[in-house]
C-alpha positions in Angstrom: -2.1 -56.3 -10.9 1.5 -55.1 -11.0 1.0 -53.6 -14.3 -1.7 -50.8 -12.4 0.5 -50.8 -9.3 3.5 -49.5 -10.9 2.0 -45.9 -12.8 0.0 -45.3 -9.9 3.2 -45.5 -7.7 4.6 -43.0 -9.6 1.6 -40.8 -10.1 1.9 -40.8 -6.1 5.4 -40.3 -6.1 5.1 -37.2 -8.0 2.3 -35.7 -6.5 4.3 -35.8 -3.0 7.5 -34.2 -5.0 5.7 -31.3 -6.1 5.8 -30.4 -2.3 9.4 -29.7 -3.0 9.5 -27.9 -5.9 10.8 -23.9 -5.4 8.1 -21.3 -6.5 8.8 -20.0 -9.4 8.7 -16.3 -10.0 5.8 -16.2 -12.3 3.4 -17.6 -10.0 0.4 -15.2 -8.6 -0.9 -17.4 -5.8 -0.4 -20.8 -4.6 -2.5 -22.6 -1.6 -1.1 -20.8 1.1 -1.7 -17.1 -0.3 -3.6 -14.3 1.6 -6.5 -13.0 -0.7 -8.5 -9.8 -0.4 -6.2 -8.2 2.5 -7.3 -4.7 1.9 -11.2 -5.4 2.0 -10.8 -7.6 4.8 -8.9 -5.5 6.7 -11.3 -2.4 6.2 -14.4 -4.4 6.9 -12.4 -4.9 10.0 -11.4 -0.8 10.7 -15.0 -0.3 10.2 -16.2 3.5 9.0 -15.4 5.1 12.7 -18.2 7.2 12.5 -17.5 8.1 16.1 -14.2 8.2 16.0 -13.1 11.7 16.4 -9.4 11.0 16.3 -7.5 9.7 13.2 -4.6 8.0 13.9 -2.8 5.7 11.5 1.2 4.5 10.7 2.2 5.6 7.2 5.3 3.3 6.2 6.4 2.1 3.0 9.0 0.3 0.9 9.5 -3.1 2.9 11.2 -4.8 0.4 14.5 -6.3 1.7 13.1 -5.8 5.2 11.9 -8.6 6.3 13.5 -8.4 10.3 13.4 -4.7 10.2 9.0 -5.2 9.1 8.7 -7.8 12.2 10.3 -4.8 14.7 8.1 -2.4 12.9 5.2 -4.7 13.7 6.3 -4.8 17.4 7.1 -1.1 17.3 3.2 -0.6 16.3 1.6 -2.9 18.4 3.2 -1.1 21.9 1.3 1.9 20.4 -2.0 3.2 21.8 -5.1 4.2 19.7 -3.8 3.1 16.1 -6.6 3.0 14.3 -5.0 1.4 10.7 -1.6 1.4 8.8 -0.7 2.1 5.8 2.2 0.5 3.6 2.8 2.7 0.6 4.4 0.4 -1.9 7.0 -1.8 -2.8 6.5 -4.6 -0.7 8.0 -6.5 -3.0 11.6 -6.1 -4.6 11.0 -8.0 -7.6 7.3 -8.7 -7.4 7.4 -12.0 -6.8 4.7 -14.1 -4.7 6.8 -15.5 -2.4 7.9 -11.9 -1.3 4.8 -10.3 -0.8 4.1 -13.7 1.4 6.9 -13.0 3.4 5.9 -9.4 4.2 2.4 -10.1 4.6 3.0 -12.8 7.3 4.6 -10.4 9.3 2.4 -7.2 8.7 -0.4 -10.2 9.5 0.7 -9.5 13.4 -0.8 -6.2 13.8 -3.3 -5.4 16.2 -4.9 -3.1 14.0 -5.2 -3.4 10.4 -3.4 -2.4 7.3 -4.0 -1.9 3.7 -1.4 -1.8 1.2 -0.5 0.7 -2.2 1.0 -0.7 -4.9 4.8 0.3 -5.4 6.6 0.3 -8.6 9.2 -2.9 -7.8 6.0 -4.5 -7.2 4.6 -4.2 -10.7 7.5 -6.2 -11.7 7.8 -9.6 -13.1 4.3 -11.0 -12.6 3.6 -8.5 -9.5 0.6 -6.9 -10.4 -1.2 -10.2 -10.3 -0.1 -11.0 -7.4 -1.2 -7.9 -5.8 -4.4 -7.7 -7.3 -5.0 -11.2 -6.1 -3.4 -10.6 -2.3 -4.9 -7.3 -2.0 -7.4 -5.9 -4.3 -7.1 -3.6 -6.9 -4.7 -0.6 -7.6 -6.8 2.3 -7.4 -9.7 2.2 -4.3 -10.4 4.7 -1.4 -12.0 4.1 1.6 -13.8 6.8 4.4 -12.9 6.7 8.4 -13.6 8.9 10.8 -15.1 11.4 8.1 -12.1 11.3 6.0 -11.7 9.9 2.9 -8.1 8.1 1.8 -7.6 7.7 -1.6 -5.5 5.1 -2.7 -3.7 5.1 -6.2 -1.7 3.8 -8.7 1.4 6.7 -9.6 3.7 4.3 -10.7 4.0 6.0 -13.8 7.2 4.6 -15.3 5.9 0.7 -15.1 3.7 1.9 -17.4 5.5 3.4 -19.9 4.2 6.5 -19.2 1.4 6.0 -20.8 -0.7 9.2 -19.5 -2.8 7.4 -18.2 -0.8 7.0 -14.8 -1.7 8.3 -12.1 -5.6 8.1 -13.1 -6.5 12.0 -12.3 -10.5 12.0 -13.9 -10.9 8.3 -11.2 -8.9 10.9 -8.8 -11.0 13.9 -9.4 -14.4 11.6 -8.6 -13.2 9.8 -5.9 -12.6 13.5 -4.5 -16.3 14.9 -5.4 -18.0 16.1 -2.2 -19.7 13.1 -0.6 -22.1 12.8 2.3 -20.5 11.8 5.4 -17.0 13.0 4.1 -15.5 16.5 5.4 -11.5 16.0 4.1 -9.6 13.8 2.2 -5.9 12.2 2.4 -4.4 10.8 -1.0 -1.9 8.0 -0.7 0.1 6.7 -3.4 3.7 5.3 -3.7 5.9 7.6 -6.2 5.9 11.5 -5.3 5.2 13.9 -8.1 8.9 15.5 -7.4 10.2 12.0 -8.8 11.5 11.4 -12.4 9.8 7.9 -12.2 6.3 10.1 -11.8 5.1 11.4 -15.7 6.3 14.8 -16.3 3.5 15.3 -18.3 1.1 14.8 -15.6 2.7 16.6 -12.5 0.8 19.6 -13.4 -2.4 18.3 -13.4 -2.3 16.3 -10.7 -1.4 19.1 -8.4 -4.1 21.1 -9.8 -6.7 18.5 -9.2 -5.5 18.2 -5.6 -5.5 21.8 -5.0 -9.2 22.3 -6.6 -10.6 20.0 -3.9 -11.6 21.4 -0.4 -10.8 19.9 2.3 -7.6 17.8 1.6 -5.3 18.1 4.1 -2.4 15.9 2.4 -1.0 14.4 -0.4 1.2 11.1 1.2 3.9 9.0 -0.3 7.0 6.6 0.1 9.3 5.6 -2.7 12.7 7.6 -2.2 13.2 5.9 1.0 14.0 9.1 2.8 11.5 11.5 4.8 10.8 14.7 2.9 8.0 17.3 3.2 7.4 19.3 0.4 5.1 22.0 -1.2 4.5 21.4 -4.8 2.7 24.8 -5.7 0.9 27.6 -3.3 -2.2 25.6 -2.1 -0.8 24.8 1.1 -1.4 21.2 0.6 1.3 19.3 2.0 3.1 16.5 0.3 5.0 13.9 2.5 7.1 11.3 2.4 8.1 8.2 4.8 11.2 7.0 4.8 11.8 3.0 4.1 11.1 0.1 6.5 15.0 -0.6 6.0 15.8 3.1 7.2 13.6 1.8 10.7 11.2 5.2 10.4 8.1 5.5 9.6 5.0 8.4 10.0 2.5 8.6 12.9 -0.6 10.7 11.7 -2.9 12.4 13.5 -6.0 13.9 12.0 -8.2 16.2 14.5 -10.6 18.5 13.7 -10.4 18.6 10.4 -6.2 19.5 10.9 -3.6 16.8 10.4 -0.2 16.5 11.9 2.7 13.9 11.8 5.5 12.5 14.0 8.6 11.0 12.3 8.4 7.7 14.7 12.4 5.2 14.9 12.2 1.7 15.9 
């Protein structure tokens, strides 16, 4: 009897141990993960059909923010009519699950409901994974109020600059004219001013966003300071927010088929 006792004693024993162990940085989700925060959180937001009044939080770059994301979460939540936020990447600093876990619990406290861009620091390590597995994929759009955000990946030196970063033929479909749809907001993490966006593809991906009627804006974070910009003569804005550390981020309104911003501290 003794003989069984003793390996299953230590079976247990172990099994409770592993309770203690640290994550390690390669892991992509564990029990206590979120999953599928972006499509939850837009089946939430809903299509606002009858919305006639965008309003949404752009912010970005959380990493190393953890106390400064909880008073941004606070900030938001005193705020009437927000209709969804927006974090534009780097969540993480070294794209690491326990990270992106951190963030998330907090952003998890807002009334109304956020999606999240992939950053560059968060397509390190084993980050990209993990994203993909707590939010969804890299490249998705979604339509509210008659608008249509598009969501990508620009995070062109993570991948070696390989071209194929940002996507511009997914971005040029995503931006055909679709029923129901009268403008269109891109949203992506690295500006195409930045030496971390291709060089080669600055060109065209201007010139895709300037072909397409009806985009009022091309949004971004990354440099952690606010900047508005004007790329080429199409009169397309291109914006960025400034970091969760900096405590700023953008309100945007979009009415009547005009958008405008406020550069909101906390």
């Amino acid at each position: 009897m003794r003989v069984f006792l003793v390996p299953a004693l230590i079976t247990v024993m172990g099994l409770l141990s592993c309770n203690n162990f640290e994550y390690s940085p390669n892991q992509v989700f564990d029990k206590n993960s979120y999953r599928d925060i972006n499509a939850g959180n837009l089946k939430r937001l809903g299509d606002g059909r009858k919305d006639d009044t965008v309003r949404f939080v752009l912010s970005g770059d959380t990493q190393r923010s953890r106390d400064e994301t909880t008073r941004f979460t606070k900030k938001v939540n005193e705020m009437p009519g927000i209709d969804f936020v927006v974090i534009a990447g780097d969540i993480t600093e070294y794209g690491v699950l326990q990270e992106m876990e951190w963030i998330s619990r907090s952003l998890s406290k807002l009334k109304a409901p956020y999606v999240a861009v992939i950053g560059n620091h968060d397509l390190t390590s084993r980050g990209r994974e993990a994203f993909i597995n707590m939010f969804g994929p890299l490249n998705y759009s979604f339509v509210y109020g008659g608008v249509k955000f598009v969501c990508h990946d620009t995070n062109s030196r993570e991948h070696k600059f390989n071209g194929e970063t940002p996507n511009i033929p997914w971005l040029q479909a995503e931006m055909q004219p679709q029923e129901g749809v009268n403008n269109y907001v891109a949203i992506s993490h690295v500006p195409p001013n930045s030496e971390d966006f291709d060089p080669k593809l600055v060109s065209g991906y201007t010139k895709a966003f300037a072909s397409v009627p009806g985009l009022l804006a091309s949004l971004h974070a990354h440099t952690h300071n606010y900047e508005l910009f004007y790329p080429d003569n199409s009169g397309i804005p291109y914006l960025i927010t400034s970091s969760m550390g900096n405590e700023e981020f953008l309100l945007i309104e979009i009415i009547n088929h005009k958008l405008s911003f406020e550069r909101i501290q906390f």
